[in-house]
C-alpha positions as CSV (number, residue, x, y, z in Angstrom):
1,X,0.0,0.0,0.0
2,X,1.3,3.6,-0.8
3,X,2.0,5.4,1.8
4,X,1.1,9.4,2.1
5,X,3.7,12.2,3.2
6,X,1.1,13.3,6.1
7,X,2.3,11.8,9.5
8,X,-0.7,11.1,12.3
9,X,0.2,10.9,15.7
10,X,-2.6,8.8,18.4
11,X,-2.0,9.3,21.8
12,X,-3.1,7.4,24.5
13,X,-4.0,3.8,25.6
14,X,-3.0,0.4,24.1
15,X,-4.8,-2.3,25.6
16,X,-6.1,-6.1,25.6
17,X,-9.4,-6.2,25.5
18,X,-10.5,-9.4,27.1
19,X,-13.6,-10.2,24.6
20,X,-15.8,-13.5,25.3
21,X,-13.7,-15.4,22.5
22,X,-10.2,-14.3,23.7
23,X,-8.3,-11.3,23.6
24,X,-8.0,-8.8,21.0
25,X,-5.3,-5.6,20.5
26,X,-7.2,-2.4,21.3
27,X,-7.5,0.6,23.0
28,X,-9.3,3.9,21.1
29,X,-6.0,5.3,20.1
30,X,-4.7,2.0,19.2
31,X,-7.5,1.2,17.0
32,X,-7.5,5.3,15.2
33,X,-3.9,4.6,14.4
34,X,-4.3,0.9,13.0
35,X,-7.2,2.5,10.6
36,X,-5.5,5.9,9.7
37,X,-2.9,3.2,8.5
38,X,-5.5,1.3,6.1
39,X,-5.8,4.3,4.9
40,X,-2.5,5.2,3.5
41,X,-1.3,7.4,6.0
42,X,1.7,7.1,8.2
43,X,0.5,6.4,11.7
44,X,2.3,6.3,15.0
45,X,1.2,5.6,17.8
46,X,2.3,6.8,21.0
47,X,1.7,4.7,24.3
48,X,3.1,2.3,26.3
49,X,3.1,-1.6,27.6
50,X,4.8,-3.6,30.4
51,X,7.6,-5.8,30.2
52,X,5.4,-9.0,30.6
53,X,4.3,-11.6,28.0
54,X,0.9,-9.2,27.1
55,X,3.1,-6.2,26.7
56,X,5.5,-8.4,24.2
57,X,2.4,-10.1,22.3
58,X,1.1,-6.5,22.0
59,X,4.2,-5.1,20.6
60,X,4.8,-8.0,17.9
61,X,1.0,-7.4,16.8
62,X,1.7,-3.6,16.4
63,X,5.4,-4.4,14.7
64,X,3.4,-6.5,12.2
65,X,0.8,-3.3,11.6
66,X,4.4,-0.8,11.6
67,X,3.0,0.9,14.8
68,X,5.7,-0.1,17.1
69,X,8.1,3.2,17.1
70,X,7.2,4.8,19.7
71,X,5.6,2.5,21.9
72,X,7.6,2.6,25.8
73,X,8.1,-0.2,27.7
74,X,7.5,0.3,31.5
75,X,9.2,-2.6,33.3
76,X,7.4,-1.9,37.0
77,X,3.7,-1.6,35.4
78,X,1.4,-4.3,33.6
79,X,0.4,-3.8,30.1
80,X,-3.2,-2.6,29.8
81,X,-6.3,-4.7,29.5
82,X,-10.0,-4.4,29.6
83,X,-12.8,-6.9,30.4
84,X,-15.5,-6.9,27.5
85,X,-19.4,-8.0,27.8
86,X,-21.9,-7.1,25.0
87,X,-25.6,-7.1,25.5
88,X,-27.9,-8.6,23.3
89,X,-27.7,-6.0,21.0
90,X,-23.7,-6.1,20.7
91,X,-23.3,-3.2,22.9
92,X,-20.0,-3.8,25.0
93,X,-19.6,-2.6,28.2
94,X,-16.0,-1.9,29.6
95,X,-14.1,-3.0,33.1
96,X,-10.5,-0.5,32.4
97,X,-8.0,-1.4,34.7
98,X,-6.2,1.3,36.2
99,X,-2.2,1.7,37.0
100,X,-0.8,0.7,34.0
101,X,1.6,0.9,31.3
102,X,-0.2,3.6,29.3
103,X,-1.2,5.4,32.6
104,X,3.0,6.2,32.5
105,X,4.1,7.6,29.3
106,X,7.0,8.8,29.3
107,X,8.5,11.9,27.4
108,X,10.9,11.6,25.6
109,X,13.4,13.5,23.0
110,X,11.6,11.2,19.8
111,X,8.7,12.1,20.9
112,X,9.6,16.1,20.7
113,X,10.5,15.1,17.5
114,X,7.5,13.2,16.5
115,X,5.5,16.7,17.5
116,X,7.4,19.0,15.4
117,X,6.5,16.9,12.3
118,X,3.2,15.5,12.6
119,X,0.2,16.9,10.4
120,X,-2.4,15.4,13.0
121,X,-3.2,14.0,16.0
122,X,-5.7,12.3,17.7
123,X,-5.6,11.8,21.6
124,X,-8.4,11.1,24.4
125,X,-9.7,11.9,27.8
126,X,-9.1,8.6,29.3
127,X,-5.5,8.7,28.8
128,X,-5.4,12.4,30.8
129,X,-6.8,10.0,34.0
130,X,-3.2,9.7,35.4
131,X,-1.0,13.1,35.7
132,X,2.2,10.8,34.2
133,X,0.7,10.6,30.9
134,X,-1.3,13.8,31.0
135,X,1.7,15.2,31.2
136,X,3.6,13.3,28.3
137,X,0.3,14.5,26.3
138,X,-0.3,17.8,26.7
139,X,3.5,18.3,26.3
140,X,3.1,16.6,22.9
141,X,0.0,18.9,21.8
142,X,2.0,22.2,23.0
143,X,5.2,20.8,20.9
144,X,2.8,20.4,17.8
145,X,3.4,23.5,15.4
146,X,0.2,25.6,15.2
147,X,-1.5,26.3,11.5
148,X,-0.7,24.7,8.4
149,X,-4.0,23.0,8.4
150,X,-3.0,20.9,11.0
151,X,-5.5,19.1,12.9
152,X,-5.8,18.2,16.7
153,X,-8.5,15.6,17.3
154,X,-10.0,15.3,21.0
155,X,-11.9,12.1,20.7
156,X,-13.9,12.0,24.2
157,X,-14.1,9.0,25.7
158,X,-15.9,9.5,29.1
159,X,-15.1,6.4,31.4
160,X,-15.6,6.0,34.9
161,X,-13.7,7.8,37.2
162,X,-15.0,10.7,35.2
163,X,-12.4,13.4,34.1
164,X,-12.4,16.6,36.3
165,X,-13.9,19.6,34.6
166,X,-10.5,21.4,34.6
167,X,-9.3,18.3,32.4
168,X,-11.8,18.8,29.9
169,X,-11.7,21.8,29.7
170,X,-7.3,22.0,29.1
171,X,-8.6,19.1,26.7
172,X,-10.8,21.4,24.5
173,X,-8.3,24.4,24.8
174,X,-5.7,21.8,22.6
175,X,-8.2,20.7,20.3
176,X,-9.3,22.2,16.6
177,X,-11.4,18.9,16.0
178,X,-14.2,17.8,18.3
179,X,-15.8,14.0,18.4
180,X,-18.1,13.1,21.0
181,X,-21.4,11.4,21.4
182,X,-25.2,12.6,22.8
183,X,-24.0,11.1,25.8
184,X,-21.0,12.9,26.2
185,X,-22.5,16.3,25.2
186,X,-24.2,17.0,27.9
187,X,-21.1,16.2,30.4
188,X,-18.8,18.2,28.6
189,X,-21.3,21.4,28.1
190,X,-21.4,21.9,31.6
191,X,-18.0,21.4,32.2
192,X,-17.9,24.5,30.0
193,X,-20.5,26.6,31.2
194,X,-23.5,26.1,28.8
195,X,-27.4,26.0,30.0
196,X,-28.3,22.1,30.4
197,X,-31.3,22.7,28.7
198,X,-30.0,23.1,25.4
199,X,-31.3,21.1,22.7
200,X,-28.7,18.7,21.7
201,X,-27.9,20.3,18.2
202,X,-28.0,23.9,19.6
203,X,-25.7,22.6,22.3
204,X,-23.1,21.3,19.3
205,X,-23.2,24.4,17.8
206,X,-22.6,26.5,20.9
207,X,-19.8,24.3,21.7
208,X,-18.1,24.6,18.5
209,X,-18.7,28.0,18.2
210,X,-17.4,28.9,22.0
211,X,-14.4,26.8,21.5
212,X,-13.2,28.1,18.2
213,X,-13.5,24.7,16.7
214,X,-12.6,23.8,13.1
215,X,-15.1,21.2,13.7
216,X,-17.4,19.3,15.8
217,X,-18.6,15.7,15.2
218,X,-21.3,14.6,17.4
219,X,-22.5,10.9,17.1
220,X,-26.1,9.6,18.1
221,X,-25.9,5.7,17.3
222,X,-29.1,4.5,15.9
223,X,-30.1,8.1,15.0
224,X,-27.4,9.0,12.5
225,X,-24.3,11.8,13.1
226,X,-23.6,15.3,12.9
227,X,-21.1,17.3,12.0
228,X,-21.1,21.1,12.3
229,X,-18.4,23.9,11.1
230,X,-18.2,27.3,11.2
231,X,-19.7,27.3,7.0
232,X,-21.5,24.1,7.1
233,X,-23.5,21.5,9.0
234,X,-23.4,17.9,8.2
235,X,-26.4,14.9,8.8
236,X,-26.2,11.4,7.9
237,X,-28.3,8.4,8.7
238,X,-26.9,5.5,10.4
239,X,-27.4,2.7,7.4
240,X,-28.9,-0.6,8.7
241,X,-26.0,-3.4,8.9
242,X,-26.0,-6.7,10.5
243,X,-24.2,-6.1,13.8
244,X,-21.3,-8.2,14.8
245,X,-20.1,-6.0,17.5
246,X,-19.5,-1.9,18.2
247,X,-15.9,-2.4,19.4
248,X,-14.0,0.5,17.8
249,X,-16.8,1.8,15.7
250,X,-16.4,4.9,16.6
251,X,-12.6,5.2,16.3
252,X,-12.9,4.1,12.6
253,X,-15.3,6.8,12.1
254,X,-12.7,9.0,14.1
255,X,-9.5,7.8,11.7
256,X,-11.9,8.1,8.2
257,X,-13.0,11.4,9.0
258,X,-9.6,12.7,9.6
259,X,-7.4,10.7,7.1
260,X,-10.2,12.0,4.5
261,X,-9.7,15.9,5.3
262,X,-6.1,15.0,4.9
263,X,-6.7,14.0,1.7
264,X,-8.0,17.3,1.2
265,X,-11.9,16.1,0.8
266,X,-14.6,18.4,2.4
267,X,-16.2,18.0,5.4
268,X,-19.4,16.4,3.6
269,X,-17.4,13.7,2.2
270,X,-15.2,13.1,5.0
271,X,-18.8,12.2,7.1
272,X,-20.3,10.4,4.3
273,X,-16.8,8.2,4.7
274,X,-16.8,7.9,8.2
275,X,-19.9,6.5,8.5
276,X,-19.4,4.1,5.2
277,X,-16.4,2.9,7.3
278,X,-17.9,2.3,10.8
279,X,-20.7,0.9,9.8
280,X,-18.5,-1.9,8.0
281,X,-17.3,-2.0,11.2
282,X,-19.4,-2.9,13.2
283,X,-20.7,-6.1,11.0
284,X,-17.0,-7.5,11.2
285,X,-16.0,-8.9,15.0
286,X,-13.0,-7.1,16.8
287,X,-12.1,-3.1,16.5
288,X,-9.5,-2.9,13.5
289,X,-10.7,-5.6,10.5
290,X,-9.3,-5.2,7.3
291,X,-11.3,-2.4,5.8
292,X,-12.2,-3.9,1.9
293,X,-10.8,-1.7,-0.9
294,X,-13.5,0.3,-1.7
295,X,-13.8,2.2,1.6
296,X,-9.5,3.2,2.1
297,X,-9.0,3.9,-1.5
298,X,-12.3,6.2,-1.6
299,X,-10.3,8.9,-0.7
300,X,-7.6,8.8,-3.6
């Protein structure tokens, strides 16, 4: 596969998740970088594992997917894992394990010079739970040159223990890209000082407007997605599929939308992607299936 100039950092957690039938590689960032990489794109991802037979297993499976640079080993913590049930619908619900690997990633000088030359990134709010990562992150988004279209993704993932407003809010301050979910929106418009009583969409574009944001992606499962800009808003229907499971739907959706405004497509196309691609998704089992031909080279 050819390989675009564009670099695309993911910050955050690696993981095991413990599924029914065994364990899978995953982790939100994990899975954006293994998809930006389907589509072309030179991914990295930045995280970290322990020096224990899941943290080596995790590292050969990201060596095999070229996402192994800048992964740190952390010899006194366990590598990350995360027990997975679904419901009857293939919902999963999460158990995250806390003191781990990723919850200490350290900085380092490849890492200063990962920032000065990546064209985006995406990173989290779970992996801002510890201050030894948050650290390693926001040091990485403040080493990140500003303009030259690059983009900074905040993909909020709210997971008990909750973020503390102030880390939401140092979140949105480093962000030009918003994703969230009608879940989420609510949480983080308070955080920010907006009446509860918003409708959702109004809330969005409040949100977007207040934080200066290139754009804002707001997801509503069943009920489609939206996507609103300063110019522009975006809806789209979520298409009927046969579910396997939702594990890293939403990251796929995350890692088309971006790797397609890369590619210098609007914002219109870059949804209609997204949603092409994590729909396909979700009727394949585990978070990072080979995406077929027609979705990665749609953008070329």
């Amino acid at each position: 596969m050819q390989t675009h100039t564009q670099k695309v950092a993911a910050l955050g957690e690696v993981l095991w998740d413990m599924l029914p039938e065994g364990r899978r590689l995953g982790g939100a960032p994990a899975n954006f970088a293994c998809h930006v990489a389907q589509f072309g794109l030179d991914a990295c991802l930045v995280s970290a594992v322990g020096d224990d037979e899941p943290g080596h297993a995790a590292l050969s499976e990201l060596g095999r997917r070229g996402l192994d640079r800048y992964i740190a080993v952390v010899p006194d913590r366990p590598t990350g894992t995360v027990g997975v049930q679904f419901d009857a619908a293939g919902i999963p619900a999460y158990e995250i394990h806390r003191g781990v690997a990723w919850d200490f990633i350290p900085w380092t000088d490849a890492l200063a010079e990962l920032a000065a030359g990546v064209q985006a990134v995406c990173f989290g709010t779970l992996a801002l739970r510890s201050p030894a990562s948050r650290q390693t992150l926001t040091r990485f988004l403040d080493a990140m040159p500003r303009g030259g279209g690059r983009l900074r993704v905040l993909d909020v993932n709210l997971r008990p223990p909750l973020p503390s407003d102030d880390t939401v809010i140092d979140a949105l301050a480093r962000c030009n890209v918003l994703k969230l979910n009608d879940e989420e929106l609510p949480r983080v418009a308070v955080a920010v000082g907006l009446p509860p009583d918003l409708p959702p969409e109004e809330t969005a574009r409040r949100l977007r407007a207040d934080c200066g944001l290139r754009a804002l992606i707001l997801t509503c499962g069943a009920r489609g997605s939206h996507v609103f800009t300063p110019d522009a808003e975006s809806h789209l229907a979520t298409p009927h599929v046969d579910v396997a499971d939702t594990v890293g739907a939403g990251d796929s959706f995350t890692a088309a939308f971006t790797a397609a405004l890369l590619s210098g497509a609007d914002v219109t196309k870059a949804h209609r992607l997204a949603v092409r691609t994590s729909a396909y998704v979700c009727t394949q089992h585990g978070a990072t299936p080979a995406l077929p031909a027609d979705i990665t080279q749609a953008i070329r």
